[in-house]
PASE-146363 format. One line per field, with one value per residue (C-alpha): x, y, z. Coordinates in nm, 4 decimals. Layout:
// PASE-146363
u	c(X/...)
v	c(Y/...)
w	c(Z/...)
This chain:
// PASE-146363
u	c(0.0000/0.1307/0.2224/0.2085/-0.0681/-0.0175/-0.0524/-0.0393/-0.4114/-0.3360/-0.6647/-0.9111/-0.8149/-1.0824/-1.3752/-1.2990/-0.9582/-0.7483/-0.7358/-0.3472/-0.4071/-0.6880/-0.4708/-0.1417/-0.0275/-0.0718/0.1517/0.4864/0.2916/0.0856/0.3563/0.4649/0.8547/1.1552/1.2425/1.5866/1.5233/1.1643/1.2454/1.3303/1.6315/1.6784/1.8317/1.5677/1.3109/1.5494/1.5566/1.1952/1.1391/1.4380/1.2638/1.6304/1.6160/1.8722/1.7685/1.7613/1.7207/1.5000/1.6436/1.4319/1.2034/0.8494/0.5700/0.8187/0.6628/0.8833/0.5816/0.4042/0.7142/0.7728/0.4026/0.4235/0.7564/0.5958/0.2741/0.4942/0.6998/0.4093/0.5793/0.4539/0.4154/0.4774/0.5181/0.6553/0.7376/1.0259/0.8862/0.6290/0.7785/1.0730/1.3722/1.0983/0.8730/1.1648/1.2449/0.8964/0.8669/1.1859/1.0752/0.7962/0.9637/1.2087/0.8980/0.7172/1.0425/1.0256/0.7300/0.8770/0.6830/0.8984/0.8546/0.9597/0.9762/0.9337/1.0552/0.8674/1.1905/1.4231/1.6940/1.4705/1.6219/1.8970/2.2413/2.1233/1.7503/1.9564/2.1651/1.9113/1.7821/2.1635/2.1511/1.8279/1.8669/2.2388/2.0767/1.8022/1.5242/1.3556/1.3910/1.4275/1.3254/1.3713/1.2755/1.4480/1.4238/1.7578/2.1149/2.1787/2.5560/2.5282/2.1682/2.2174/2.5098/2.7509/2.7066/2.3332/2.3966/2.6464/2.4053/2.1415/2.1119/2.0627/1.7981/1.7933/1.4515/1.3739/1.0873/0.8530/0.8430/0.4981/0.4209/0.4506/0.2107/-0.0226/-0.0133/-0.0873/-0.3838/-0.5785/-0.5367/-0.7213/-0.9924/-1.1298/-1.0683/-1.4427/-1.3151/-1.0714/-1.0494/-1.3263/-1.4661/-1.7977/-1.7883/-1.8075/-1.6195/-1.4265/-1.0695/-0.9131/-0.5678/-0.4712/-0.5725/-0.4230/-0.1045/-0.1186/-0.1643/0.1272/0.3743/0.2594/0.3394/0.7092/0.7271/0.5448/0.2354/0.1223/0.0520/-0.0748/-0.3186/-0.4734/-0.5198/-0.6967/-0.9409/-0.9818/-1.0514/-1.2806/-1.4936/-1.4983/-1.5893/-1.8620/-1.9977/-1.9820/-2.1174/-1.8272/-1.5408/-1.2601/-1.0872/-0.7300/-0.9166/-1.0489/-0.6943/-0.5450/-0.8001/-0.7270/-0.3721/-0.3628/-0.0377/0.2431/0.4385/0.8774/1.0206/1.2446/1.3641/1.5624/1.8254/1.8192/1.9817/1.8060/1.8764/2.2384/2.1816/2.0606/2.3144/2.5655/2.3809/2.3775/2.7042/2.8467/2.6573/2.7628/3.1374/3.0900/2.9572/2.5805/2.3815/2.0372/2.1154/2.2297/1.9052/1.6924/1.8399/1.8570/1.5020/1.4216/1.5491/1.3917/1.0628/1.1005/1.1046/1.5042/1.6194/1.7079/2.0024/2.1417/2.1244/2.2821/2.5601/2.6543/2.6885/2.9082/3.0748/3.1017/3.2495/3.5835/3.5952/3.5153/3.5841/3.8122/4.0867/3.9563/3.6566/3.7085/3.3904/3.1692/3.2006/3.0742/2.8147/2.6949/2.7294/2.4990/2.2334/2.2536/2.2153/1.8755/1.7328/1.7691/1.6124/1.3259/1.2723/1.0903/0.9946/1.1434/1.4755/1.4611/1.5565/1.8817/1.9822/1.9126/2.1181/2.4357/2.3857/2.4179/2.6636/2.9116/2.8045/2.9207/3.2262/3.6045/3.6498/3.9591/4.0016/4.3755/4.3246/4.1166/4.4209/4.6798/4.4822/4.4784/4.8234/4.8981/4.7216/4.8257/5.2021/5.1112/4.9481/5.2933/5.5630/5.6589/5.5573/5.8871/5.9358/5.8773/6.2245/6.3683/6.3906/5.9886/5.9372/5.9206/6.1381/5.9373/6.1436/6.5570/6.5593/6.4319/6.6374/6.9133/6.8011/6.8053/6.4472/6.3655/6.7248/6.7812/6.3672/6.3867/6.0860/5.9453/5.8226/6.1660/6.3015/6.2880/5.9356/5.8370/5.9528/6.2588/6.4582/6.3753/6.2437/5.9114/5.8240/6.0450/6.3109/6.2338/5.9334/6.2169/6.0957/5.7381/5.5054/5.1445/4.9554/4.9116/4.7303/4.5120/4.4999/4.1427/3.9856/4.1559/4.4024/4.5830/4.6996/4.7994/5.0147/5.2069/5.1814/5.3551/5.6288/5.7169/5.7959/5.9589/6.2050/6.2865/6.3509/6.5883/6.7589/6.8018/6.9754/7.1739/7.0383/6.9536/6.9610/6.6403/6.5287)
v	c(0.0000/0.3153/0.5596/0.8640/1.0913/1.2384/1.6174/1.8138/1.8949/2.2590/2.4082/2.1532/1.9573/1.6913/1.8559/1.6623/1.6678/1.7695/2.1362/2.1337/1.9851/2.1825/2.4889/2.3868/2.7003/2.6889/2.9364/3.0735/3.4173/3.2138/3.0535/3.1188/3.1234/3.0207/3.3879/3.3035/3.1007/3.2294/3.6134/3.8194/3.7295/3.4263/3.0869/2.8372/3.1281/3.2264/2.8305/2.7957/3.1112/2.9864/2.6422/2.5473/2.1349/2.0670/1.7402/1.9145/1.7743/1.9619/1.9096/2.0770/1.9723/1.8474/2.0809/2.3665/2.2989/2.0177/1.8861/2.2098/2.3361/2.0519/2.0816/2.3838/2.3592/2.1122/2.3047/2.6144/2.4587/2.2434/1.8641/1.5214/1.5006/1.1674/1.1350/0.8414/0.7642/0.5963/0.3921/0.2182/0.1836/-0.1016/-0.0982/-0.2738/0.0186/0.2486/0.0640/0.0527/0.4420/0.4964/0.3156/0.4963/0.8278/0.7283/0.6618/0.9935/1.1595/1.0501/1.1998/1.5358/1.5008/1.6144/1.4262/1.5661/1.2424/1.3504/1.1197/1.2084/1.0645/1.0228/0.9396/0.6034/0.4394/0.2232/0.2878/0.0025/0.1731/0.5324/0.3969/0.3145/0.7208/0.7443/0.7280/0.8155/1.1308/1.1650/1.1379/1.3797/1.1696/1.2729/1.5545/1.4373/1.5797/1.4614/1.5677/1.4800/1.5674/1.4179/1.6011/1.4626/1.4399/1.0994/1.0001/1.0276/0.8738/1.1221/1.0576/1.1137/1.3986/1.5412/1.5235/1.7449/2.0960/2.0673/2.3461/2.3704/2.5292/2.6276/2.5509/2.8496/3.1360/3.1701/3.4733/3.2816/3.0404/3.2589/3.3985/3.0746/3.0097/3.3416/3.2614/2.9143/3.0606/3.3280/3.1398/3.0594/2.7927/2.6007/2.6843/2.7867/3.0630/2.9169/2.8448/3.2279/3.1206/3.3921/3.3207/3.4919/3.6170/3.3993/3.0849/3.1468/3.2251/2.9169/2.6678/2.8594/2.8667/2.4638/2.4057/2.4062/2.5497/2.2802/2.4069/2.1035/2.0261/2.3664/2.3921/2.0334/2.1498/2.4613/2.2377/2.0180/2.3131/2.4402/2.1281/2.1628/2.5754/2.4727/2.2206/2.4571/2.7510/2.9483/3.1518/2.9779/3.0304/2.9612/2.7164/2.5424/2.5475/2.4030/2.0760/2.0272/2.0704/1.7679/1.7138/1.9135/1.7089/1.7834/1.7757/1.4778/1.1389/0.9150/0.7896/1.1295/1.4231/1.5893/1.3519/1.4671/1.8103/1.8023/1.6108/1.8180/2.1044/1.9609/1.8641/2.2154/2.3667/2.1765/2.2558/2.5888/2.5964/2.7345/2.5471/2.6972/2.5751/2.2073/2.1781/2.3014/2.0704/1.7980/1.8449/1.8692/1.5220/1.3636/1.5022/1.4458/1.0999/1.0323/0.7327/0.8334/0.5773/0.6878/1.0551/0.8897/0.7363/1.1081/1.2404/0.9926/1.0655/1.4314/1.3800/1.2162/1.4087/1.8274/1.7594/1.5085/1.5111/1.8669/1.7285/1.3399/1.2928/1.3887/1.0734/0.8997/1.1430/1.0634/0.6876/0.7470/0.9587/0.6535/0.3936/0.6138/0.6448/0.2873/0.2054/0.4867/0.5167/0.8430/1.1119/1.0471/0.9801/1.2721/1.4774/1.2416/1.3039/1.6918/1.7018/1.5391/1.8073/2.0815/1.9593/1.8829/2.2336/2.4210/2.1757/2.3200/2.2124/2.0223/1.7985/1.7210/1.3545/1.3711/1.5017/1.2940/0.9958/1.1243/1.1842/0.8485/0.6537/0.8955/0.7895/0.4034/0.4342/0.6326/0.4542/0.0761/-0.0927/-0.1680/-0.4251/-0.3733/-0.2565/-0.5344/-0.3551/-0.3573/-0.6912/-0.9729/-1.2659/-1.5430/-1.8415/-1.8712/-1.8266/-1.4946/-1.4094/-1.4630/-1.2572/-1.0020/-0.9435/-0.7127/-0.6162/-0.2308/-0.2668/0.0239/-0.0543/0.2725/0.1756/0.1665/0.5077/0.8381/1.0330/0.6862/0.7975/0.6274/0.7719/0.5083/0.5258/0.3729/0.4424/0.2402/0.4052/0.5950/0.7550/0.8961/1.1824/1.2142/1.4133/1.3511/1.4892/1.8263/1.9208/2.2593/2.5164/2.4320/2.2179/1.9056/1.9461/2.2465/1.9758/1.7071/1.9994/2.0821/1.6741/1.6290/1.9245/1.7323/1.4180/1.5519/1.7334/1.4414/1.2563/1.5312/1.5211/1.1422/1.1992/1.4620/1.7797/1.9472/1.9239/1.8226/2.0554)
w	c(0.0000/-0.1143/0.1699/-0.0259/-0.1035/0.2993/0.3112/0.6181/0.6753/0.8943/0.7924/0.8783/1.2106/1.2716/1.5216/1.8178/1.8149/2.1342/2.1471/2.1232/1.8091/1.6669/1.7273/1.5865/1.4322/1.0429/0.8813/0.9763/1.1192/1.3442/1.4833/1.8293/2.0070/1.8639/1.7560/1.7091/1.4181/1.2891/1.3044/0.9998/0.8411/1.0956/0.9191/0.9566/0.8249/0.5610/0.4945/0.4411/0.2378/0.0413/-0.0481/0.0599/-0.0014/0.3501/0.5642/0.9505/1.2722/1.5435/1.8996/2.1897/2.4772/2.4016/2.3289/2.1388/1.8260/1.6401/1.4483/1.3826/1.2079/0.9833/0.8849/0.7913/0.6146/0.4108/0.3640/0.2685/0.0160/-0.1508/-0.0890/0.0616/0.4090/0.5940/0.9185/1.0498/1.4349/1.5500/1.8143/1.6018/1.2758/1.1578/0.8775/0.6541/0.7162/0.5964/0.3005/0.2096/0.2439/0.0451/-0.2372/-0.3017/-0.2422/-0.5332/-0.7109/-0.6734/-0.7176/-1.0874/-1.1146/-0.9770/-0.6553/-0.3434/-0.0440/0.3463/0.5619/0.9687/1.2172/1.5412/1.8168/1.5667/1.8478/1.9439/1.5785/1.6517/1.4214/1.1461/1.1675/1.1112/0.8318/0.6129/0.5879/0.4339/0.0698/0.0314/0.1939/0.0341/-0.3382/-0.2001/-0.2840/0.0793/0.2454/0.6044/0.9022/1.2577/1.5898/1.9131/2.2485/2.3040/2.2262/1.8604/1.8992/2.1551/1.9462/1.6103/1.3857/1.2452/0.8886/0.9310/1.1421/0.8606/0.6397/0.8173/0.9856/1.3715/1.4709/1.8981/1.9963/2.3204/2.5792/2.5323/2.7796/3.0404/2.8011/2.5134/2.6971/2.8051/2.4206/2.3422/2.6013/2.5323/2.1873/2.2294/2.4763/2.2060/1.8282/1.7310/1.4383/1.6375/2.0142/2.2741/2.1338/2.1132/2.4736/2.5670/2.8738/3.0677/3.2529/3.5410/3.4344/3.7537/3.6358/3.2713/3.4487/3.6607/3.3334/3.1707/3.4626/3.5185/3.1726/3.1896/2.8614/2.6990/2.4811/2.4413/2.8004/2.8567/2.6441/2.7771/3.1189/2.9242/2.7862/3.0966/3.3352/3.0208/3.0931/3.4747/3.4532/3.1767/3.3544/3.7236/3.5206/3.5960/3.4997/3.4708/3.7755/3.9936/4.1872/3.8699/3.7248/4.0090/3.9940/3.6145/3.6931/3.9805/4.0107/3.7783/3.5440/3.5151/3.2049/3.3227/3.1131/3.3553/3.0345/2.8746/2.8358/3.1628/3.3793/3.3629/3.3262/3.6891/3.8341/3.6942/3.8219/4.1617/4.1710/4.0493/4.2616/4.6022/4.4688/4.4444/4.8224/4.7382/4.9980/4.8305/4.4887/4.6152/4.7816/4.4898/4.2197/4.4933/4.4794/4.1769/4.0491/4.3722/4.2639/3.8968/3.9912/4.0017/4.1698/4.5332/4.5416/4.1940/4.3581/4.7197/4.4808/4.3457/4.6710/4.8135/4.4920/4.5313/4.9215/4.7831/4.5194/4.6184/4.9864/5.0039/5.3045/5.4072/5.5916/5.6151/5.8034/5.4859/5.3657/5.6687/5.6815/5.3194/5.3259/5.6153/5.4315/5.1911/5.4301/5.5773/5.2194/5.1882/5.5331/5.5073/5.1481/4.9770/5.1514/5.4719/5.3392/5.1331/5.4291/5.4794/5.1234/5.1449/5.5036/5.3587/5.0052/5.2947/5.4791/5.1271/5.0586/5.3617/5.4367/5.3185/4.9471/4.8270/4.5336/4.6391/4.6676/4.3626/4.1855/4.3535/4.2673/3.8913/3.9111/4.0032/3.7563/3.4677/3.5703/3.6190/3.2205/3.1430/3.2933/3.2900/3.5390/3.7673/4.0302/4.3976/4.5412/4.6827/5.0575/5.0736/5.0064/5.2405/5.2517/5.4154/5.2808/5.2663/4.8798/4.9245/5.1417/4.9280/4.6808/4.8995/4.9578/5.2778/5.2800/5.3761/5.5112/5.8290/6.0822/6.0991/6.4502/6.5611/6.4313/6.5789/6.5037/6.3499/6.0237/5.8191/5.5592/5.3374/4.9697/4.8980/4.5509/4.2170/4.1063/3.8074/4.0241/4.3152/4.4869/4.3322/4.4954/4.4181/4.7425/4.7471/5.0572/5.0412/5.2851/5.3849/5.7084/5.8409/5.5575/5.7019/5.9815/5.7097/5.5153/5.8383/5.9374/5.5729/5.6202/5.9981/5.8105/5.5371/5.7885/5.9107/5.6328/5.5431/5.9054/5.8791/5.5367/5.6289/5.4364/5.7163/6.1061/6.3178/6.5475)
């Protein structure tokens, strides 16, 4: 069965469809947010005006108009319309779809080919757009909410113009919603229903920039103020609201977005900002013992030596998220976030331990000097194993002026203590033993 003869049908959107859908924007005017590539003069405008033939790739959060903007590319510039969804449709679906696009093609016909989630494809699924879109007998155009450089192969993504858009402002919203409350063809107009600027806000600021999602809780709070004989009102909002939904995807590009927030933000000491983005992913629906994980992370790593007890503190918080479980734990998890972000910072073991392994990848690996190894059988002995050994125990300030690292490493220093918390003590507990050392081997006198 052919899969051609598609046409994006912005003028007539079935009667009962969602409102979302009934008021997709239609033409380029109607269209609202993403200034930065829509204005006058802007590239993807100057694209479309230009009939300009390029594959692209849209990459933004859901609800920014992905869809709409294909449609109306393809309205605009007269071609085919297919749109074709990653989740539901095969390589044999593909192939069947590129075949008859190199049929119409013959015939002059132009075909745009949208992938709703293009980054769902796997790399064989991805490969077989290739030539097709290489000889230019589809024009392809893929939406993602996911960052295209880890989703989408590079000779695809070579082949196509990345456009980012961005999750629409409350104003842009609220646009949005008034516009769908007074339209008499599409939207609510026939209703005659009135909405407090309060409630309008409240949908738009719920949305999280998603138009989509806004302009469902318009429709639902429509129903409830219809059937109440009412105004729509803040009240009303709030019940078609329930519960608001974060933008959040577990495996995508969010997920560590947040975490890097959180951890960035506990580094750089702001208390407020740890606790906000701790909440925030705990709320979105993050695992708490992924989160728990991180922290213990970020007490080796930002605190380190300078308060040693951070890392008991968070292996506790994990041990009470475990035991309580969400929300009570919550409160362990946001203590220890606190705590790492008040505590003296110092990544000096971080960069000792960095140190170390860059020299173990960079230098051969030499034997254990023969002084620090035991000698539990006569052989060994005879080889000299544990010869020149100095009990540390048994020297003065229990430190011997003995060389533990090979050879070729002599004298490295890795551990550079800052001059922050409990590591103030280890820097003047490292400059004691290093005087000795240098007493015991003669450079300079003990005092």
């Amino acid at each position: 069965m052919s899969l051609f003869g598609n046409t994006p049908d912005l003028a007539t959107p079935a009667k009962h469809a969602p409102l979302a859908e009934r008021m997709r924007p239609r033409t380029l005017d109607e269209f609202v947010g993403q200034e930065h590539l829509l204005g006058p003069g802007k590239p993807l405008r100057v694209q479309i005006e230009r009939d300009d033939a390029s594959s692209m790739i849209f990459w933004g959060p859901p609800g920014v108009g992905k869809t709409t903007l294909a449609k109306i590319i393809a309205e605009t510039t007269r071609a085919t319309f297919i749109e074709f969804s990653a989740v539901l449709s095969g390589i044999k679906e593909i192939k069947a779809v590129m075949a008859d696009a190199e049929k119409a093609s013959t015939y002059g016909s132009r075909t745009i080919l949208f992938v709703d989630e293009i980054h769902r494809f796997n790399k064989a699924q991805q490969d077989a757009f290739l030539p097709y879109v290489e000889r230019g007998t589809i024009r392809l155009i893929g939406a993602t909410t996911e960052n295209p450089s880890f989703e989408i192969i590079s000779a695809l993504l070579s082949r196509c113009r990345v456009y980012t858009l961005h999750a629409l402002t409350d104003a842009q919203i609220l646009q949005l919603l008034e516009r769908a409350l007074a339209d008499e063809k599409r939207g609510l107009g026939p209703l005659y229903l009135k909405a407090d600027h309060e409630a309008l806000a409240l949908l738009a600021g719920y949305s999280n920039g998603d138009a989509r999602h806004a302009l469902n809780g318009l429709e639902v709070a429509a129903r409830l103020a219809q059937a109440a004989k009412t105004p729509i009102t803040k009240e009303i909002a709030t019940e078609a609201l329930q519960q608001r939904v974060l933008l959040y995807d577990k495996q995508g590009e969010e997920h560590y977005n947040l975490i890097s927030a959180l951890h960035k933000s506990v580094r750089n000491s702001d208390a407020d900002a740890s606790l906000y983005w701790l909440g925030r992913m705990l709320q979105s629906g993050e695992d708490p013992m992924y989160v728990a994980r991180r922290v213990i992370r970020m007490a080796v790593e930002d605190i380190g030596l300078a308060s040693p007890e951070a890392l008991n503190l968070c292996l506790s918080a994990k041990d009470a998220m475990d035991f309580l479980g969400s929300p009570e734990g919550d409160l362990a998890l946001a203590q220890a976030v606190v705590y790492l972000a008040l505590a003296p910072k110092s990544n000096a073991l971080y960069a000792a331990y960095g140190e170390v392994l860059s020299d173990i990848e960079h230098t051969r690996a030499e034997p254990v000097p023969l002084h620090l190894r035991n000698a539990p059988t006569g052989l060994m002995k005879a080889l000299d194993y544990g010869k020149g050994y100095k009990y540390a125990h048994d020297e003065e300030g229990r430190v011997a002026d003995m060389e533990c690292l090979p050879e070729s490493l002599r004298g490295r220093t890795y551990y550079h203590p800052v001059n922050e918390g409990r590591e103030k003590l280890l820097a003047q507990r490292m400059e004691e033993i290093r005087k000795i050392k240098d007493a015991k081997s003669g450079k300079t006198k003990l005092d």
